[in-house]
C-alpha positions in Angstrom: 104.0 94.1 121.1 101.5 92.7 118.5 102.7 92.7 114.8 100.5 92.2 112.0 101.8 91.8 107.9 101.6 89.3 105.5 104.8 86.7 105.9 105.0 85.9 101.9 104.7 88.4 98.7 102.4 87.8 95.5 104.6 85.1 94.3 104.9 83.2 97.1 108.4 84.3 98.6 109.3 85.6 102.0 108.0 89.0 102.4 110.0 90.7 105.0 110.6 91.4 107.7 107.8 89.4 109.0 109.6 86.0 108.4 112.6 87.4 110.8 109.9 88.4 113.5 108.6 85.0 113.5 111.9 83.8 113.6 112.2 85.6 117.7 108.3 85.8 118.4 107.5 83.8 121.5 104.0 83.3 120.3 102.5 83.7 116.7 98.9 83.3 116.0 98.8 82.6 111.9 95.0 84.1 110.9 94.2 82.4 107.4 91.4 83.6 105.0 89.3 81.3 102.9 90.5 80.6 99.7 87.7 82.4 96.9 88.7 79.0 94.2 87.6 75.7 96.8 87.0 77.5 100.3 89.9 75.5 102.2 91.7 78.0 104.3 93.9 80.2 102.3 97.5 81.3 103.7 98.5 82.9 100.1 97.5 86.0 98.2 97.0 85.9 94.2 97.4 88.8 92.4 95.0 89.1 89.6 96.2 92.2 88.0 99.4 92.2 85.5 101.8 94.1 87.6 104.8 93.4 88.3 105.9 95.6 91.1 106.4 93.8 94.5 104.2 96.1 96.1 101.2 96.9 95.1 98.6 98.6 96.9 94.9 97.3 96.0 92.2 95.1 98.1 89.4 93.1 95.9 90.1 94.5 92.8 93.9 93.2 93.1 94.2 90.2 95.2 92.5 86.9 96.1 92.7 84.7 99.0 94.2 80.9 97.8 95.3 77.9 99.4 98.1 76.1 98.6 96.6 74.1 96.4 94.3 76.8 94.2 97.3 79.1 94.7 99.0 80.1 90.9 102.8 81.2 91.2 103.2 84.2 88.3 105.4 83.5 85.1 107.8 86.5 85.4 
């Protein structure tokens, strides 16, 4: 079985239930974008609109690619 989703939310956290497949995979294969602030691979997503809903169905206009380092946790 191959299972694709996005293991954290907007803000960082665990976004299930991809961390508890991970948990029992017997292989993973993490795919990481490039982050659009300094271009070193990106394993988060930034939300740039104001919402506040966990899920939030968008593409460019909504989200960015960030690294650790580039990647800015919201203040709710």
């Amino acid at each position: 079985m191959i299972v694709a989703g996005l293991d954290q939310d907007y803000r960082g956290k665990p976004f299930e239930p991809i961390p508890q497949l991970l948990a029992v995979a017997e292989y993973i294969t993490k795919t990481l974008a490039i982050c659009v602030v300094c271009g070193n691979p990106a394993d988060r997503t930034q939300r740039t609109s104001s919402s506040h809903e966990r899920v939030v169905v968008g593409a460019k206009e909504g989200y960015e690619a960030r690294c650790r380092k580039c990647f800015e946790p919201p203040k709710d």
